[in-house]
Legacy VTK file of the C-alpha trace (Angstrom):
# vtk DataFile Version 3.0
C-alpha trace
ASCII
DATASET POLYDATA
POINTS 369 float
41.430 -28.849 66.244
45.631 -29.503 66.432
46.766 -27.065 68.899
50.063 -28.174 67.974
51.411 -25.117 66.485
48.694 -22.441 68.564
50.482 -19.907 71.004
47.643 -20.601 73.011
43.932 -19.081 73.360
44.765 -15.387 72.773
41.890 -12.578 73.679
42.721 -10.764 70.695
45.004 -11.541 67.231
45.705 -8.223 65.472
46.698 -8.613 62.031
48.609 -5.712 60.799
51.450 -4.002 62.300
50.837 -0.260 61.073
49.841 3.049 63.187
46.121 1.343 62.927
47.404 -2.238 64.991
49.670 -0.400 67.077
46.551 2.100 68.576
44.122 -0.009 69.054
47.263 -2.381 70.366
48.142 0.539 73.493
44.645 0.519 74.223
44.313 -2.978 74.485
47.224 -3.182 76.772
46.287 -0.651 78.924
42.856 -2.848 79.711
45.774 -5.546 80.659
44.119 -7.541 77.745
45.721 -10.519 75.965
46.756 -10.179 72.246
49.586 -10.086 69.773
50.325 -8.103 67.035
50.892 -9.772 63.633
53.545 -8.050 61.118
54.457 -8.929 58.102
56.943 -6.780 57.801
60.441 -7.434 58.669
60.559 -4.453 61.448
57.680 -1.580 62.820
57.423 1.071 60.432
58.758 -0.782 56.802
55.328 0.532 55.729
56.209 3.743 55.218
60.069 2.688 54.697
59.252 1.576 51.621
57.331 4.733 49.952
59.566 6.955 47.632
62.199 8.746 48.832
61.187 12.131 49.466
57.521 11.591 50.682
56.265 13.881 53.241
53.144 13.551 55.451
50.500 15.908 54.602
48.968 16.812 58.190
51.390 18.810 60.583
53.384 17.018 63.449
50.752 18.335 66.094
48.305 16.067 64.626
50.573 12.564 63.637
51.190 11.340 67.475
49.625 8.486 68.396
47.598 7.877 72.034
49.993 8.791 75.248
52.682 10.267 72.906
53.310 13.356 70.597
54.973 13.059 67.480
58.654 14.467 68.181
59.286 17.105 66.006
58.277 20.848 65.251
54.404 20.921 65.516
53.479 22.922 62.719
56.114 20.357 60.132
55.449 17.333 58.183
57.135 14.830 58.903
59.447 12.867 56.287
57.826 8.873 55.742
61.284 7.883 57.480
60.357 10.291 60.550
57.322 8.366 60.302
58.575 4.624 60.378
60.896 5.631 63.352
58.406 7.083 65.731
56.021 3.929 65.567
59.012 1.801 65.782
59.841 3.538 68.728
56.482 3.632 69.612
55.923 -0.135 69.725
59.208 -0.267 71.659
58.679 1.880 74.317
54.868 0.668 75.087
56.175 -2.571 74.966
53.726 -3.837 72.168
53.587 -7.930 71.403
54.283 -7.322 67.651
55.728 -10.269 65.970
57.462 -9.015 62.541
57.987 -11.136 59.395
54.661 -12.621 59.494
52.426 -12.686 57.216
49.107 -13.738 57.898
48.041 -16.101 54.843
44.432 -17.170 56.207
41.948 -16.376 58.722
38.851 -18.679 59.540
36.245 -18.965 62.204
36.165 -22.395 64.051
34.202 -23.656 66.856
33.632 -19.558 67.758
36.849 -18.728 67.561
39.171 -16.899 64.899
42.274 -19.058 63.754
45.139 -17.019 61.720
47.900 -19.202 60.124
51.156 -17.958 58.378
52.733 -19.827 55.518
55.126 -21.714 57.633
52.742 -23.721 59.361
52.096 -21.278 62.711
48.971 -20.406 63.581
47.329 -18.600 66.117
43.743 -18.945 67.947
41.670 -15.955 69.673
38.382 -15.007 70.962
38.500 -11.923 68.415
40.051 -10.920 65.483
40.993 -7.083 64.257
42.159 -6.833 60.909
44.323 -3.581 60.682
46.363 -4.499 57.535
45.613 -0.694 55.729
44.486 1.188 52.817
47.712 0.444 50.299
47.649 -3.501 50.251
47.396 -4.469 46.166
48.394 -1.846 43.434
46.040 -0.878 40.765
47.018 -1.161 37.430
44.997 -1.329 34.025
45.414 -5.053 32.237
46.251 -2.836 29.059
50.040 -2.117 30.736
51.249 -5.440 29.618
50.613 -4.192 26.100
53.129 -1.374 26.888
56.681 -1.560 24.520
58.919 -4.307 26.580
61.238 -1.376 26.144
59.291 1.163 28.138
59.896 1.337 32.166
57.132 0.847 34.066
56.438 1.395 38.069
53.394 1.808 40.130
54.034 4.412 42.860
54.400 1.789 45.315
57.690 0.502 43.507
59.137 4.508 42.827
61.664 5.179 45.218
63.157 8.362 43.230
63.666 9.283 39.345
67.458 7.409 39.326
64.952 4.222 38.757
64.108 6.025 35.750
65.842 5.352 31.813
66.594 8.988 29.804
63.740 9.971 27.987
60.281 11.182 28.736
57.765 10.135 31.603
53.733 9.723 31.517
52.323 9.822 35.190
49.252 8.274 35.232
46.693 9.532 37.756
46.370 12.885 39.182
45.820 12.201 42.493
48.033 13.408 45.366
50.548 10.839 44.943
50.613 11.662 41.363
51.130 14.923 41.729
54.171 14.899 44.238
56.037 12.271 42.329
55.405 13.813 38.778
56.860 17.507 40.248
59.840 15.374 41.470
60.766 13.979 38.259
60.286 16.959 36.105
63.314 17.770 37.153
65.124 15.210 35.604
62.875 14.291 32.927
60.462 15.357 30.875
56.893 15.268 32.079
53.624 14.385 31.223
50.242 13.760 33.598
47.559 12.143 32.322
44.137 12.144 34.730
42.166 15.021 36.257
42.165 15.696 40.202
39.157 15.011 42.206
39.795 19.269 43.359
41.990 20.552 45.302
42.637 22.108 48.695
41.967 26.136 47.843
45.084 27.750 50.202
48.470 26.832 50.014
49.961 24.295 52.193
52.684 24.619 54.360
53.203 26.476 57.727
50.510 28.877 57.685
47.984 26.003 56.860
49.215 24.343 59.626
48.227 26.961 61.433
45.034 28.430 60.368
43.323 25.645 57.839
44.100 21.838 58.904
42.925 22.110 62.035
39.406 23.127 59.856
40.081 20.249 57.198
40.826 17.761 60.631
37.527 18.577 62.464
35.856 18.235 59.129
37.627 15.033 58.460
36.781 13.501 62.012
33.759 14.824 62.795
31.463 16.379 59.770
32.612 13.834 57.153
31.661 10.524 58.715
28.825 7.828 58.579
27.012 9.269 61.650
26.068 12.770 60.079
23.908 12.873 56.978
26.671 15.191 54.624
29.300 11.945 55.575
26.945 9.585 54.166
26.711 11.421 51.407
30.166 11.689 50.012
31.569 8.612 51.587
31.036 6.470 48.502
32.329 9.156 45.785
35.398 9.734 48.282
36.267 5.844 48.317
35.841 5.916 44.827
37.652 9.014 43.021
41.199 10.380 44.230
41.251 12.831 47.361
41.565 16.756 46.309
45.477 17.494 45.514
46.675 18.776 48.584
50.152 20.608 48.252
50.983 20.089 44.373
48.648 21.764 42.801
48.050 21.833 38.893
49.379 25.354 38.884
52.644 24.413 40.589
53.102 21.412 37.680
51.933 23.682 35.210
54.791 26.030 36.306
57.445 23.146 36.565
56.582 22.478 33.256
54.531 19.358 33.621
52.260 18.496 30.559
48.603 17.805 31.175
46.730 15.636 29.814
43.224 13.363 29.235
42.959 10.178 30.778
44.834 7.073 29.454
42.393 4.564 28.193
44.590 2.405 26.187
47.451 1.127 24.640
48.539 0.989 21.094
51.547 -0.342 19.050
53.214 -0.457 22.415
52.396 3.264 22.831
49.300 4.569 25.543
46.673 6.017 24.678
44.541 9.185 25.847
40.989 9.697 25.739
40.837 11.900 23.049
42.754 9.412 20.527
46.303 10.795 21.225
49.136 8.283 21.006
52.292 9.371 23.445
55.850 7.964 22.603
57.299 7.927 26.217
60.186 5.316 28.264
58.662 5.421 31.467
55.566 5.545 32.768
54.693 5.304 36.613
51.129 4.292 37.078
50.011 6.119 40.171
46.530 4.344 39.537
46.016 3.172 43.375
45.607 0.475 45.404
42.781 -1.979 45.672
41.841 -3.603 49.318
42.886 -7.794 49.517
40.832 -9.815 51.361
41.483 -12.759 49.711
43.212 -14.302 52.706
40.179 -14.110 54.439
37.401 -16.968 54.136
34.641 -16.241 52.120
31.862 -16.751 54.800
33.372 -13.647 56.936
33.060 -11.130 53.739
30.621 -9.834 51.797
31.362 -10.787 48.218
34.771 -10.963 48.758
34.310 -7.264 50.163
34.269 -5.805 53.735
31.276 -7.055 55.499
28.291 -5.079 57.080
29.960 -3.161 59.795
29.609 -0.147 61.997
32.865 1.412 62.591
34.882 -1.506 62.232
32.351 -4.208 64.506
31.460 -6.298 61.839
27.635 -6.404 62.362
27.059 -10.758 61.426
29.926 -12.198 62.921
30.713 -11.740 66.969
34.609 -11.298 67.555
35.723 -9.787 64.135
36.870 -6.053 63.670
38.285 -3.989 61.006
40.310 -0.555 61.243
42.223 1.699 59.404
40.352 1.118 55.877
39.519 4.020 53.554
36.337 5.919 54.968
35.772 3.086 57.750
33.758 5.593 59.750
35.153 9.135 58.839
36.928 10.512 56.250
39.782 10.689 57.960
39.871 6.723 59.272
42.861 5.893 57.458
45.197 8.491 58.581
47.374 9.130 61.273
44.794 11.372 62.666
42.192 9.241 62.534
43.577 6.011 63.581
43.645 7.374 67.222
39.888 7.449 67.553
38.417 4.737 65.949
40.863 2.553 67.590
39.639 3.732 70.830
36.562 2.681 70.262
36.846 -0.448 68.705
38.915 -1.078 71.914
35.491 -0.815 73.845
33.827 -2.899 71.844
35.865 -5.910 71.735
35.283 -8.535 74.060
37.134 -9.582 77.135
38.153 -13.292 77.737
39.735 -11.732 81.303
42.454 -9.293 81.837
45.493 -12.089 82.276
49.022 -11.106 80.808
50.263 -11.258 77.490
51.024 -14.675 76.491
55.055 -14.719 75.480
55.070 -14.977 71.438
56.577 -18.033 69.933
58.813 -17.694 67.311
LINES 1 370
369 0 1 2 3 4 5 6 7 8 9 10 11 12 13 14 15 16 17 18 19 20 21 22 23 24 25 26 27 28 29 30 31 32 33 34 35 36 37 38 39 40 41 42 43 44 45 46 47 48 49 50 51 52 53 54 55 56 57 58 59 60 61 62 63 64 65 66 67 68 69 70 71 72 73 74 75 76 77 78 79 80 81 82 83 84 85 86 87 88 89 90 91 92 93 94 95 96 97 98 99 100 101 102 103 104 105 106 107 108 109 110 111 112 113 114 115 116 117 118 119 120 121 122 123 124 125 126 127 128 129 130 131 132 133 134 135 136 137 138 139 140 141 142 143 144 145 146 147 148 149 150 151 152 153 154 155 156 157 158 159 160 161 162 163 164 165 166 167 168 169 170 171 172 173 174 175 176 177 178 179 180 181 182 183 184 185 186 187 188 189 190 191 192 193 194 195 196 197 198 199 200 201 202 203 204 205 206 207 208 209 210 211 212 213 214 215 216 217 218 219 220 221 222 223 224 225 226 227 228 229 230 231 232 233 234 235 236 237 238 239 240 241 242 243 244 245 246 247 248 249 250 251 252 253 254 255 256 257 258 259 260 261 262 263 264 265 266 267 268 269 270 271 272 273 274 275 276 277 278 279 280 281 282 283 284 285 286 287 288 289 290 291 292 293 294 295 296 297 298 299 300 301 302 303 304 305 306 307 308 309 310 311 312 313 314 315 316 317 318 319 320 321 322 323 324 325 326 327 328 329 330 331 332 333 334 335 336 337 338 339 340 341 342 343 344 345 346 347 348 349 350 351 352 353 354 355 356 357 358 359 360 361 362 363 364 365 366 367 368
């Protein structure tokens, strides 16, 4: 192949700049092991940056630290998603991470047993192995019936809401009553009018806050890291139906939008006359709706022959099982429950660390811009 625009033979490419790259990046450096950290974000962090406003982590400050530092800040809090974005910035900064930022990896193919990612602008890189660490919130979900909404009508998936000033006057339909539902619908029934239309997938039976962080995450963590995953028989169980439905509402319950006078309601299924429309036949006449619907993995950048059907391929957590070299971390029930959270990332990236092969432990080669 043209090595003209390769870096050189790299141990490792990780693609995906998150908490997920950065862990199983400290561990890599601390084997003295040669990789680089692909971002396409403009700095360490933007991730979170770029969630609304007034998003809060759900899992106290004890737990949100990643390997060889502790998240700064009150243990028993929860962190803001700015609090968030700073710490791994500083995290990559002060470990000295190879993460190069504003680079988006556009495809990644095996040749001649070796991985080869290339960016739009004509770099490319070439490695012995490949982790892909780009997350859980890649693509938004949204129906194909939104496009039949009124032009007049607002629309935003939760990954566009920054806070209800992006909002017209009027009334608001929240669709999806999952956690990110929830908090964003109790914000802007403040301001607006509110309706919800979904049904939560349960929800977490004490309130959350300080004493939780006390008495009950530590419970819900152990559960989430060691009961719920794909080595005990009750993981294997729910690990499809928790990909697959919303996570139980965590601190917004249905009683608390219920008492901020949020109005319930069936499922949207529709849309008519520009209008949407519930399950049970219902028409609502509302000028914004925010479509907290989800996000749907994208691995179309990846070739075909390294997937399953477009789909992660057989793996055991994160070693794909068929193809030598290539590893995946920080997806949505990758080998526990908790896999895609701050919590979890520390673990799994450990030991995808010491499972990825070694061309030598040689320095990092300097990253060419």
């Amino acid at each position: 192949m043209n090595n003209n625009n390769v870096t050189g033979m790299l141990d490792t490419i990780i693609i995906g700049g998150g908490q997920a790259g950065l862990t199983v990046g400290h561990h890599l450096k601390k084997q003295q092991r040669n990789f680089l950290i692909l971002d396409a974000n403009p700095r360490t962090g933007d991730a979170w940056r770029q969630r609304w406003d007034s998003l809060r982590v759900f899992t106290p400050a004890k737990y949100d630290g990643l390997p060889g530092e502790p998240f700064p800040a009150d243990p028993l809090s929860f962190p803001t998603k700015d609090e968030v974005a700073g710490y791994l910035e500083g995290y990559a900064e002060r470990n000295a991470l190879p993460v190069l930022h504003g680079t988006r990896v556009e495809r990644l193919w095996r040749e001649g047993g070796h991985f080869i990612a290339a960016a739009a602008d004509g770099r490319r890189w070439e490695a012995r192995n490949a982790v892909v660490a780009t997350g859980v919130s890649q693509t938004p979900k949204v129906p194909g019936f939104a496009t039949d909404l009124a032009p007049s009508t607002v629309q935003l998936h939760s990954a566009a809401y920054r806070n209800p000033g992006q909002l017209q006057d009027g009334s608001v339909l929240v669709v999806g009553l999952g956690n990110s539902g929830a908090e964003i619908a109790f914000e802007v029934s403040r301001t607006h009018p509110t309706t919800v239309a979904g049904k939560p997938g349960g929800e977490l039976p004490v309130k959350h806050g300080r004493a939780a962080a006390r008495y009950v995450l530590p419970v819900v963590r152990f559960l989430g890291l060691h009961v719920l995953n794909l080595n005990t028989p009750v993981g294997r169980k729910v690990a499809p139906a928790f990909k697959a439905h919303a996570a139980p509402l965590i601190r917004t319950k249905t009683k608390d939008l219920a008492a901020a006078g949020v109005r319930l309601v069936p499922r949207v299924t529709g849309v008519e006359d520009g209008k949407p429309v519930l399950a049970d036949g219902t028409r609502l006449d509302v000028a914004n709706v925010i479509w907290c619907t989800g996000f749907r993995d994208d691995f179309s950048w990846i070739d075909p022959d390294l997937l399953v059907d477009g789909e992660l391929p057989r793996q055991h957590r994160g070693v794909a099982l068929d193809t030598p070299g290539l590893f995946f971390l920080g997806q949505e029930f990758l080998y526990a429950a908790a896999s895609a959270t701050l919590p979890g990332a520390g673990r799994d990236a450990r030991y995808l660390a010491g499972k990825i092969p070694s061309l030598g432990r040689i320095d990092v080669l300097p990253m060419r811009q």
